[in-house]
DRENDO-1510 file (C-alpha; in Angstrom, 1 decimal, always signed):
<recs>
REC; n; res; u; v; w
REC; 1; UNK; -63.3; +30.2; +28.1 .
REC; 2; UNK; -59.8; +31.3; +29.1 .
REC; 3; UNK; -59.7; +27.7; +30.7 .
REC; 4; UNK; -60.4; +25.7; +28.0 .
REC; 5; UNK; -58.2; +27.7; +25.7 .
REC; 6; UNK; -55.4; +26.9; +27.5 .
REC; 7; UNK; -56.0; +23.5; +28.2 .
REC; 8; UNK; -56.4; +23.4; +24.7 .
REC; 9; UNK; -53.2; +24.3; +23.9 .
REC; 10; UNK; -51.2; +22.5; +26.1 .
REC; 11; UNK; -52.8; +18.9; +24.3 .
REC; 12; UNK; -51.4; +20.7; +21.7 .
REC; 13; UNK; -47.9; +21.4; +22.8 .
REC; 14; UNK; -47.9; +18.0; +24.4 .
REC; 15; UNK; -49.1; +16.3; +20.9 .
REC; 16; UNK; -46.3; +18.5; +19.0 .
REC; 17; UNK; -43.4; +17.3; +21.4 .
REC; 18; UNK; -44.5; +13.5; +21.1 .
REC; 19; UNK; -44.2; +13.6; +17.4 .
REC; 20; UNK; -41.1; +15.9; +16.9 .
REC; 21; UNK; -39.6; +13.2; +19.6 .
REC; 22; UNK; -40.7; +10.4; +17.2 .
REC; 23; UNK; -38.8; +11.8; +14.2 .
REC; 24; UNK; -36.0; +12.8; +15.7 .
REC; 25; UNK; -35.5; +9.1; +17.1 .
REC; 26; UNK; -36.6; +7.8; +14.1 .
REC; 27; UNK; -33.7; +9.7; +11.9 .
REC; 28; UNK; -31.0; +8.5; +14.6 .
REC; 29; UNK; -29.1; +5.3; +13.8 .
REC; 30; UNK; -29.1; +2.5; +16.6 .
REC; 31; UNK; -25.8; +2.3; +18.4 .
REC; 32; UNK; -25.3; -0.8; +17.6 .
REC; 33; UNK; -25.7; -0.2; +13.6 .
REC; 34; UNK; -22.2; +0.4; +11.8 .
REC; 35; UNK; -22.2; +3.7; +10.4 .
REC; 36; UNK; -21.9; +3.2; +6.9 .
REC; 37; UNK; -22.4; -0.1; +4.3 .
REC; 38; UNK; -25.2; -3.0; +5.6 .
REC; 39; UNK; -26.1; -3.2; +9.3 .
REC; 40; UNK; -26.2; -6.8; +9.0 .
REC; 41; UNK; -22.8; -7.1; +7.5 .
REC; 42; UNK; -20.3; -8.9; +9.6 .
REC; 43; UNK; -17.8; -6.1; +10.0 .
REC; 44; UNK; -15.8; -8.0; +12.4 .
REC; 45; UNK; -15.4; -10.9; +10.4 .
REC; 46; UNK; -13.9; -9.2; +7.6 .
REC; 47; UNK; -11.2; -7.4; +10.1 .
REC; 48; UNK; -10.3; -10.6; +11.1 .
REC; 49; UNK; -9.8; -12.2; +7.7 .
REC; 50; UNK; -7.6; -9.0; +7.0 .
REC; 51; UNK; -5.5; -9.3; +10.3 .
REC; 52; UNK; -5.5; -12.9; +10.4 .
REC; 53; UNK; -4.8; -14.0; +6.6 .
REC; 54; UNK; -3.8; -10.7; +5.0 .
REC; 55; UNK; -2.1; -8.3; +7.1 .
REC; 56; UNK; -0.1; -10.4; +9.4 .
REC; 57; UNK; +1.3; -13.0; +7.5 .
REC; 58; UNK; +2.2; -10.6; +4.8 .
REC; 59; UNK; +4.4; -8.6; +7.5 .
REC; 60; UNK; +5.7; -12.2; +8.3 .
REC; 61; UNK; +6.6; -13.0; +5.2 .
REC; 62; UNK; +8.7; -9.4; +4.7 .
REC; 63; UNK; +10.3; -10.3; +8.1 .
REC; 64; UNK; +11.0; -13.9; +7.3 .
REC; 65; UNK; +12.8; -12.8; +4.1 .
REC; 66; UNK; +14.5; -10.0; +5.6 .
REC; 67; UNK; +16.0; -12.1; +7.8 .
REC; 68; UNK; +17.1; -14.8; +5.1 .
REC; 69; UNK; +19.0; -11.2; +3.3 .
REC; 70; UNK; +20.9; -9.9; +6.4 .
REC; 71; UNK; +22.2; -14.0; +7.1 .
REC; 72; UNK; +23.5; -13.6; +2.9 .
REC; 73; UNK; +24.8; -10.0; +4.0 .
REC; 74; UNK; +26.9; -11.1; +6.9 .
REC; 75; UNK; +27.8; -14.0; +3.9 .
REC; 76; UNK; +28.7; -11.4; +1.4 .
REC; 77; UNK; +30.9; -9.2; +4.1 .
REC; 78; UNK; +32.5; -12.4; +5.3 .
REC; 79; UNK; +33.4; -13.5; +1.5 .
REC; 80; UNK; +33.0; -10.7; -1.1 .
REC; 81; UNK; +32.1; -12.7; -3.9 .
REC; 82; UNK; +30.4; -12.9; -7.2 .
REC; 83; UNK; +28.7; -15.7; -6.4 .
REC; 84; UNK; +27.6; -14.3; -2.4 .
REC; 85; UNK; +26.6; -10.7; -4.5 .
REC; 86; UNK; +24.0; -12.3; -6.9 .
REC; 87; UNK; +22.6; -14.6; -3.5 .
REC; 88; UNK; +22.2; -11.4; -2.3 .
REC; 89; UNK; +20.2; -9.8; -5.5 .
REC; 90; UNK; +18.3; -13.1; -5.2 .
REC; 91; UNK; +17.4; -12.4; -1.5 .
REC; 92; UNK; +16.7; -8.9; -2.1 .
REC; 93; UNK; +14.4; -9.7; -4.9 .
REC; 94; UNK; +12.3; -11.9; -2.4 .
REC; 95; UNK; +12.1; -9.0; +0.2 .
REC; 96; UNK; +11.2; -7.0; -2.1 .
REC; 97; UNK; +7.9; -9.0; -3.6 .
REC; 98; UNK; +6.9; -9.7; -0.1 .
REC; 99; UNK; +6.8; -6.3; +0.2 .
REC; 100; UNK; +4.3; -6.0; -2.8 .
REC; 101; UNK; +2.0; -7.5; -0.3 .
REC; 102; UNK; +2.7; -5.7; +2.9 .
REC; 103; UNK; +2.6; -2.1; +1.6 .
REC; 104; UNK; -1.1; -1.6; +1.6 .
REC; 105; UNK; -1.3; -1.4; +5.3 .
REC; 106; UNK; +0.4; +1.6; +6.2 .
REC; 107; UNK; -1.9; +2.5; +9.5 .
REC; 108; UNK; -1.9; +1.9; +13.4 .
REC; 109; UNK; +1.9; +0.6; +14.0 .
REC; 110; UNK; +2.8; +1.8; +10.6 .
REC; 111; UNK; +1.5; +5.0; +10.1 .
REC; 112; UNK; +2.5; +8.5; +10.2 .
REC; 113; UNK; +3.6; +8.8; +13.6 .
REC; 114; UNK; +5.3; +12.3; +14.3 .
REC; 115; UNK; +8.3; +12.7; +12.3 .
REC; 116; UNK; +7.6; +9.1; +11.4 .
REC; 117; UNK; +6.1; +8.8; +8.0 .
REC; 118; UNK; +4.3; +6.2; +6.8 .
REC; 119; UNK; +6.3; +2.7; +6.9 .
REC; 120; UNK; +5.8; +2.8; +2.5 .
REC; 121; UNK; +7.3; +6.2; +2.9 .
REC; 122; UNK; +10.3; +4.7; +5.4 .
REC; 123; UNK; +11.0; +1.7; +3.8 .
REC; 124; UNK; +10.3; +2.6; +0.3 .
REC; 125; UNK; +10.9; +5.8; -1.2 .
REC; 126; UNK; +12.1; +6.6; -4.8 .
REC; 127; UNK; +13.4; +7.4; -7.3 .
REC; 128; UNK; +16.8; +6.9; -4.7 .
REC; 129; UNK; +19.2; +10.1; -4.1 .
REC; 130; UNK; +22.0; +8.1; -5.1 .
REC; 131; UNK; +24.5; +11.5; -4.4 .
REC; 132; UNK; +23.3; +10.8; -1.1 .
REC; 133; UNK; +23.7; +7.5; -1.2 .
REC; 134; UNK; +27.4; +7.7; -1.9 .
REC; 135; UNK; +28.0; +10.9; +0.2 .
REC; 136; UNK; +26.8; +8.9; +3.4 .
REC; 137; UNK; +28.7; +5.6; +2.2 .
REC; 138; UNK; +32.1; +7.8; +2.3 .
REC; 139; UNK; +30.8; +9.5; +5.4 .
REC; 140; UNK; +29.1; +6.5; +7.0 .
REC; 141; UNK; +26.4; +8.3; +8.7 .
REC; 142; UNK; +24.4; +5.1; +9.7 .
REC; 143; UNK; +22.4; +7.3; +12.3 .
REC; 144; UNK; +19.3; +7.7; +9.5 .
REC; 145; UNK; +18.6; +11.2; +11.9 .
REC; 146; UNK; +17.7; +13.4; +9.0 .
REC; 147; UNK; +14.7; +13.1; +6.4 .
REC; 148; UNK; +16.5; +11.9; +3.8 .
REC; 149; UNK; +13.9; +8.8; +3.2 .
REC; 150; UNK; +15.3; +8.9; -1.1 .
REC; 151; UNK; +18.8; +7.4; +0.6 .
REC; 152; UNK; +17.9; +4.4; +2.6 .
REC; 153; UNK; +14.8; +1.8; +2.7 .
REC; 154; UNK; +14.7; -1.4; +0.0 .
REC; 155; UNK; +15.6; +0.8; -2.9 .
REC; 156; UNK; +18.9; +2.4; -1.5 .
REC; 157; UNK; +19.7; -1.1; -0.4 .
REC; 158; UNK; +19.2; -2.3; -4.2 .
REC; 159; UNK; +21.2; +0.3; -5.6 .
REC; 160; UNK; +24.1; -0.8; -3.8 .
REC; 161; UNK; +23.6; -4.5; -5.4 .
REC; 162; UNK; +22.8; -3.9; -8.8 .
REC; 163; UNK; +23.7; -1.5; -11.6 .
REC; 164; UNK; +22.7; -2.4; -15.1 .
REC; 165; UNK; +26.4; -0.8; -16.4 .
REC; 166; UNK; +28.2; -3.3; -14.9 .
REC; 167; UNK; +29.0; -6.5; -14.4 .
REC; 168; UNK; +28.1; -7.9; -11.3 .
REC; 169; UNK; +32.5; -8.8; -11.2 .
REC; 170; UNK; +32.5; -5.0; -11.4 .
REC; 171; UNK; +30.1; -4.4; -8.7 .
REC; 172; UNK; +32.1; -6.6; -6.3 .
REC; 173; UNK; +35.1; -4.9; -6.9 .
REC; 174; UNK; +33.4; -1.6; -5.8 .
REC; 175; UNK; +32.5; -3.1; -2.5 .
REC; 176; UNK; +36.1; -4.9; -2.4 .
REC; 177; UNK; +37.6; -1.3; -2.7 .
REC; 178; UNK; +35.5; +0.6; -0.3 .
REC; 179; UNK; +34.8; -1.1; +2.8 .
REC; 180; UNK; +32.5; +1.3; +3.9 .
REC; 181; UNK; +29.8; +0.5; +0.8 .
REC; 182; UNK; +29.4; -3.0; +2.8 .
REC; 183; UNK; +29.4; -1.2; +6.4 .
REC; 184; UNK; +26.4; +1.0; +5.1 .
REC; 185; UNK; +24.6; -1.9; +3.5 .
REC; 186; UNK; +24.5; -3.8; +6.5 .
REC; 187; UNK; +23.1; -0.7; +8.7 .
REC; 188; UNK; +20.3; +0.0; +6.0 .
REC; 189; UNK; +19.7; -3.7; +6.1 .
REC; 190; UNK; +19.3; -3.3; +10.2 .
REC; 191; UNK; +17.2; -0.1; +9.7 .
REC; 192; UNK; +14.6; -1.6; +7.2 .
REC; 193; UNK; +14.6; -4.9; +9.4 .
REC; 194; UNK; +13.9; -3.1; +12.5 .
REC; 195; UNK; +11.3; -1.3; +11.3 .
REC; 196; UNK; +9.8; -3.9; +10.1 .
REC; 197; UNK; +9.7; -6.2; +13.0 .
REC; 198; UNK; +8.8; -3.1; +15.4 .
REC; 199; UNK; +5.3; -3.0; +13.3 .
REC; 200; UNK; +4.9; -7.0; +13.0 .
REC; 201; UNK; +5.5; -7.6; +17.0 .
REC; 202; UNK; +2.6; -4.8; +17.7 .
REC; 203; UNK; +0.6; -6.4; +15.4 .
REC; 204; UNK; +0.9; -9.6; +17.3 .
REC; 205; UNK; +0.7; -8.1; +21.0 .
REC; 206; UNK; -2.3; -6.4; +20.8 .
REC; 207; UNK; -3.2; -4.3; +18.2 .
REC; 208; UNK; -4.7; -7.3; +16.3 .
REC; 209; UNK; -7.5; -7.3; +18.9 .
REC; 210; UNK; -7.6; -3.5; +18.9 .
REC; 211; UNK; -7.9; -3.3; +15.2 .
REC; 212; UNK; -11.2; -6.5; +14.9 .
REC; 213; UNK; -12.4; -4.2; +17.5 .
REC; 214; UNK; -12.8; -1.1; +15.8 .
REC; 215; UNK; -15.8; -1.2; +13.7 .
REC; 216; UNK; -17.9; +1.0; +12.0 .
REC; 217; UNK; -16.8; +3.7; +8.7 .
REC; 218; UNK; -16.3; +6.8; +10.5 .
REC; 219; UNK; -12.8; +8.1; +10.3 .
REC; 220; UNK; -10.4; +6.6; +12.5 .
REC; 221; UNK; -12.3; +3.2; +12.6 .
REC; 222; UNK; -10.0; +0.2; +11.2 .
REC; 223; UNK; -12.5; +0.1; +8.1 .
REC; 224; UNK; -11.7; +3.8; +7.2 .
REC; 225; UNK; -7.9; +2.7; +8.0 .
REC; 226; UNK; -7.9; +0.3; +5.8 .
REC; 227; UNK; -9.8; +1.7; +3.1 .
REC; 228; UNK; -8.1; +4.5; +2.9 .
REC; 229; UNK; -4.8; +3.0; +3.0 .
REC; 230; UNK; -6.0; +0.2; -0.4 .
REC; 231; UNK; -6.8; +3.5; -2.4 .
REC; 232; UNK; -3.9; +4.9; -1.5 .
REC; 233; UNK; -1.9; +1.6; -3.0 .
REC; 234; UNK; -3.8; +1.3; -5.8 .
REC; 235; UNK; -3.2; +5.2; -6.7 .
REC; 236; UNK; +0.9; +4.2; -6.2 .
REC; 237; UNK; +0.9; +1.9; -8.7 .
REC; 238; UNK; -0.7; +3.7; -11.2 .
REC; 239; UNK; +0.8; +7.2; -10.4 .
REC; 240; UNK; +3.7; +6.2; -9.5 .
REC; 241; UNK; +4.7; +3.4; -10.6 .
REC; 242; UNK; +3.4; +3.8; -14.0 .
REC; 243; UNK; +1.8; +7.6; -14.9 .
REC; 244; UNK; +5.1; +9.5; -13.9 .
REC; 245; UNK; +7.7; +7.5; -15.7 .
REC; 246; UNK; +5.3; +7.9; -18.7 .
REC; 247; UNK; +5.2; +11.4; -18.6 .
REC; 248; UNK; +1.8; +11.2; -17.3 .
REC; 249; UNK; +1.6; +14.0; -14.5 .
REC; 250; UNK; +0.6; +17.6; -15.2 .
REC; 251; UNK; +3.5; +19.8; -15.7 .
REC; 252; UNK; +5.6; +16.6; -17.2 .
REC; 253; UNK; +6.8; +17.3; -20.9 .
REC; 254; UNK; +7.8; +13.9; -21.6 .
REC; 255; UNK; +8.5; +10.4; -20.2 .
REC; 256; UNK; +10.8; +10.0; -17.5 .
REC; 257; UNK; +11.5; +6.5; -17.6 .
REC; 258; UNK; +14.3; +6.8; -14.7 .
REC; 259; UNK; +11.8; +7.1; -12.2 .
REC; 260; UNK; +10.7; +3.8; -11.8 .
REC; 261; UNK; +10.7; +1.5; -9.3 .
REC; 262; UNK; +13.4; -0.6; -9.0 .
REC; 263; UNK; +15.4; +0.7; -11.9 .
REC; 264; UNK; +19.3; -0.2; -10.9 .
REC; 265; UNK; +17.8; -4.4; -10.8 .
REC; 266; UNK; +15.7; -3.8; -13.4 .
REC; 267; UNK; +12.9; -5.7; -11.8 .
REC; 268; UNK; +10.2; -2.8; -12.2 .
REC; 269; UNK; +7.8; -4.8; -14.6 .
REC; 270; UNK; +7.7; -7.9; -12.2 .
REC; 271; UNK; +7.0; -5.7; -8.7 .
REC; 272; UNK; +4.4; -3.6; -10.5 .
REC; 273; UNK; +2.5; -6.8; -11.5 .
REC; 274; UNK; +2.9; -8.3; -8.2 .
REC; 275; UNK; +1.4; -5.0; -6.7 .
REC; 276; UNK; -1.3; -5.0; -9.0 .
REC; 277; UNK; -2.4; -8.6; -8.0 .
REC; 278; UNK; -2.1; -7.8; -4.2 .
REC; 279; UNK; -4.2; -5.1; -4.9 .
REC; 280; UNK; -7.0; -7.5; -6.5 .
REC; 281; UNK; -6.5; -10.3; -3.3 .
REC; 282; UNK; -6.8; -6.8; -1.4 .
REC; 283; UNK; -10.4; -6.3; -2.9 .
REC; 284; UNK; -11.5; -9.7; -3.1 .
REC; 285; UNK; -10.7; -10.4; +0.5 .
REC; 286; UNK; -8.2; -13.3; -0.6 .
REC; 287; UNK; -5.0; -14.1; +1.2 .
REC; 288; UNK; -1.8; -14.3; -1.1 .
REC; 289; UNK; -1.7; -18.3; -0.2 .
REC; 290; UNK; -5.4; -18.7; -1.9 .
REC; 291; UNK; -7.8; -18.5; +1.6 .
REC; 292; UNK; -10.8; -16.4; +0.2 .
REC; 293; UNK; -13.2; -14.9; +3.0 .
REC; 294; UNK; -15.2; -11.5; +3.6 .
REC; 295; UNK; -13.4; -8.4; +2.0 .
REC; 296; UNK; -14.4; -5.4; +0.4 .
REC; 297; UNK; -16.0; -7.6; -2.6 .
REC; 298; UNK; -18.1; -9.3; +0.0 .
REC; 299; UNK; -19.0; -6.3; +2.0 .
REC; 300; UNK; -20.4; -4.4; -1.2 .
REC; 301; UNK; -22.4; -6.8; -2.0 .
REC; 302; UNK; -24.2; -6.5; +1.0 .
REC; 303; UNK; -25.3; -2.8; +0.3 .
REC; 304; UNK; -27.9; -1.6; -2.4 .
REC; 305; UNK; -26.1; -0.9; -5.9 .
REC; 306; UNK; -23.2; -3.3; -4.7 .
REC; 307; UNK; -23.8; -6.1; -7.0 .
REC; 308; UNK; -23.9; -4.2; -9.9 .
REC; 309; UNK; -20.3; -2.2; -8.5 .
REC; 310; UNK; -18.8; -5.5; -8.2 .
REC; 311; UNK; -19.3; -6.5; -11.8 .
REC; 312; UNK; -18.0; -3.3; -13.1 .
REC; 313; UNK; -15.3; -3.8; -10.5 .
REC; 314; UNK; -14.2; -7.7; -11.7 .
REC; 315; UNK; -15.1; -6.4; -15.2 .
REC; 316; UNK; -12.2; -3.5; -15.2 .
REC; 317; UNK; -9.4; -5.9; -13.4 .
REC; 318; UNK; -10.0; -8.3; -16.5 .
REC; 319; UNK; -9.6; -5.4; -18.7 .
REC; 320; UNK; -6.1; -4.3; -16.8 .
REC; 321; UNK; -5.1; -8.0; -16.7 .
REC; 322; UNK; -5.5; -8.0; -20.6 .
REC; 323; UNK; -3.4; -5.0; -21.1 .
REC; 324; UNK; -0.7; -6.5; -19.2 .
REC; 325; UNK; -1.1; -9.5; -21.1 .
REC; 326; UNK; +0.4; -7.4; -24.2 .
REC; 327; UNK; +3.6; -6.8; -22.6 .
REC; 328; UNK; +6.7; -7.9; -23.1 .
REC; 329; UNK; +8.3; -9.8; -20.1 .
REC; 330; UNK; +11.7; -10.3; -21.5 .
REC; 331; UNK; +12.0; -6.4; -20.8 .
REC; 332; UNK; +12.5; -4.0; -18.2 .
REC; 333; UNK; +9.4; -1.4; -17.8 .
REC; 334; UNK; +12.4; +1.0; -18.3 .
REC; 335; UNK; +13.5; -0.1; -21.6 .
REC; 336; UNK; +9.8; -0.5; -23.0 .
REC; 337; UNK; +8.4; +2.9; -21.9 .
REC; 338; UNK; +11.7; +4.3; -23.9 .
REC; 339; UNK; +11.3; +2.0; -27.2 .
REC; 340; UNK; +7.6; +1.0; -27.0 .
REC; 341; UNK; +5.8; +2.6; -24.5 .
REC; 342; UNK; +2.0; +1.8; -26.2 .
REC; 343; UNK; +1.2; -1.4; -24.2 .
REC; 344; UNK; +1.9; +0.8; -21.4 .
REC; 345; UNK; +0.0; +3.6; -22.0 .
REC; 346; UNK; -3.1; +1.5; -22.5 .
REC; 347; UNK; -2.4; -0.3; -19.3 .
REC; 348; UNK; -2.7; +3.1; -17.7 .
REC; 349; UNK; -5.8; +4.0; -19.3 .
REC; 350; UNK; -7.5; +1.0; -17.5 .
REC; 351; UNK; -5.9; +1.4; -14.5 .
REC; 352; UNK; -7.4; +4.9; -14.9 .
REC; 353; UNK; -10.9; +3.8; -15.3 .
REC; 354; UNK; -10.6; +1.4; -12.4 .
REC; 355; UNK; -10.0; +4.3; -9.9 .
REC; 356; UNK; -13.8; +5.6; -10.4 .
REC; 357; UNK; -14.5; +2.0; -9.0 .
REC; 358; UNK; -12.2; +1.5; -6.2 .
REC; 359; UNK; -12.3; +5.3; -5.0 .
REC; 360; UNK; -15.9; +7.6; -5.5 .
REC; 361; UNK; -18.1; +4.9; -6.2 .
REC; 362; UNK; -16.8; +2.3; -3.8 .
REC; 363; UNK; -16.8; +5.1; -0.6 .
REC; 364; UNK; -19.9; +6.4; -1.6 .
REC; 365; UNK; -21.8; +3.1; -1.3 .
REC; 366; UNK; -19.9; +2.4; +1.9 .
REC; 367; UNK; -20.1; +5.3; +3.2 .
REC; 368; UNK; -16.5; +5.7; +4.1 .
REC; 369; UNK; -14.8; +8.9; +3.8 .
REC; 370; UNK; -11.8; +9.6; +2.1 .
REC; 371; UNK; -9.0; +11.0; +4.3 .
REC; 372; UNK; -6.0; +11.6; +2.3 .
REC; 373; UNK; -4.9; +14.1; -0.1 .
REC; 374; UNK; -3.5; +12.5; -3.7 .
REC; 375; UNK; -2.5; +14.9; -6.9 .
REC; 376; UNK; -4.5; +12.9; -9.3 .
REC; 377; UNK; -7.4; +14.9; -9.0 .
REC; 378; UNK; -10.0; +12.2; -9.2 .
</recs>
């Protein structure tokens, strides 16, 4: 009896360990299935749109451009001009709209690497220290050692070409009487472009194949990278670019027009704009020349419930194009959030809703987890 008892229970145990091995294999996901979004979506595919027809040339055309500025610099130094100063605004402008389109990949050779912020963070802080500014012109401290990102990059660069209380006669009469105002433009122009090309030339000598490479969600992978890095854009522009010059963030007891982008060329309307676009071409998948191939649009629709977040998606970016619509482009953003800041305040609102879209529901259907810590509380 004893016997059969025990042979008894050891079918048993055997049975029990067969099926709690069948469950347990069954709840694990096969290696070869991305962690997050559709296992059948081509994840590598879409990295290589990004690298190929987004990221790089984007870098490309910053670099190309910069270049174009620093050959109308040496210009400028060599002949001080009126006419050399507003080539120069005209060159800057171009850098600076290229930029629109580069500054959504802040990751692998342009992220936060030790001291090294992100490249958005080295290239293109504001609202500019412009006491800094001018202490280091009469000092010339070109060494950029400290962490004093407010008085270099594109804007500190701008601030030195344009100034909306003077005459651009005026402004090259500053640079005419202080040698040392041209001397530091030409090292931050050095600084931005050598930043610059460090992160294009790793781009093209190997990282491209590192970053197609990296699949899956989890944190870390080029999808999570990226991701991250698009909400993070997205949330600039409307924080930053818009909500704090509106007054917008807690503790703010009125508008603070000063703080926008770009305020000494006046230009903030027209970079905001171009940001918001490169945000949409971000989404879509679409390359600034046109070229439309798998992006985030394309790899939602391949999840359950992505259809239906893509409509509300495309619906919302018609709604923000319509509120933009109102504006009035003969302005600066400056003027119009001091005299009629209403168009504004509604284009915020939608850029509000859209967040909902872009950030929780668009990483909970993909499963990709948000990395970074933003004050907007959403």
């Amino acid at each position: 009896m004893i016997r059969i008892m025990n042979k008894k229970n050891a079918i048993l145990s055997i049975a029990f360990l067969l099926l709690a091995s069948l469950i347990i294999s069954s709840c694990k996901k096969d290696k070869n299935e991305p962690d997050g979004g559709s296992a059948s979506f081509d994840q590598k595919a879409m990295l290589t749109n990004y690298a190929d027809n987004l990221i790089i040339p984007s870098y490309q055309a910053v670099s190309v451009s910069l270049e174009e500025f620093k050959t109308a610099v040496n210009t400028f130094e060599q002949s001080t001009t009126t006419q050399n100063l507003e080539a120069l605004q005209q060159k800057w402008e171009l850098v600076h709209t290229n930029w629109m389109w580069a500054n959504a990949y802040n990751f692998g050779p342009a992220g936060e690497q030790g001291i090294t912020k992100r490249l958005v963070e080295e290239v293109a802080t504001w609202p500019i220290d412009t006491l800094a500014v001018n202490t280091k012109v009469i000092s010339l401290d070109t060494a950029f050692a400290d962490f004093k990102r407010d008085a270099r990059g594109l804007l500190a660069i701008e601030y030195l070409l344009f100034d909306a209380q003077k005459t651009n006669a005026q402004i090259v009469s500053t640079f005419n009487s202080n040698t040392n105002r041209t001397a530091y433009l030409i090292a931050l122009t050095n600084k931005v472009q050598a930043q610059i090309v460090n992160v294009l030339n790793q781009w093209n000598n190997g990282y491209r194949d590192a970053f197609i490479a990296n699949t899956g969600t989890a944190v870390g992978s080029s999808i999570s990278m990226m991701y991250n890095e698009f909400v993070r854009d997205y949330e600039a522009v409307k924080n930053f670019k818009l909500g704090i010059p509106l007054g917008k963030k807690a503790g703010q007891t009125g508008t603070e027009a000063n703080k926008v982008e770009a305020l000494f060329s006046g230009k903030s309307l027209t970079f905001m704009q171009e940001n918001i676009k490169a945000v949409e071409n971000n989404w879509q998948g679409k390359s600034r020349a046109g070229s439309d191939a798998l992006g985030w649009k394309d790899y939602l629709e391949s999840v359950t419930g992505g259809d239906a977040l893509v409509s509300e998606t495309q619906n919302q970016q018609a709604n923000i194009a319509q509120a933009m619509s109102a504006f009035n482009q003969s302005t600066s953003l400056y003027n119009q959030i001091n005299t009629s800041p209403t168009p504004l305040d509604k284009l915020y609102t939608e850029m509000q809703k859209q967040t909902r879209f872009y950030k929780s529901d668009m990483s909970s259907l993909l499963g990709i987890a948000i990395t970074f810590t933003d004050a907007d509380g959403d």
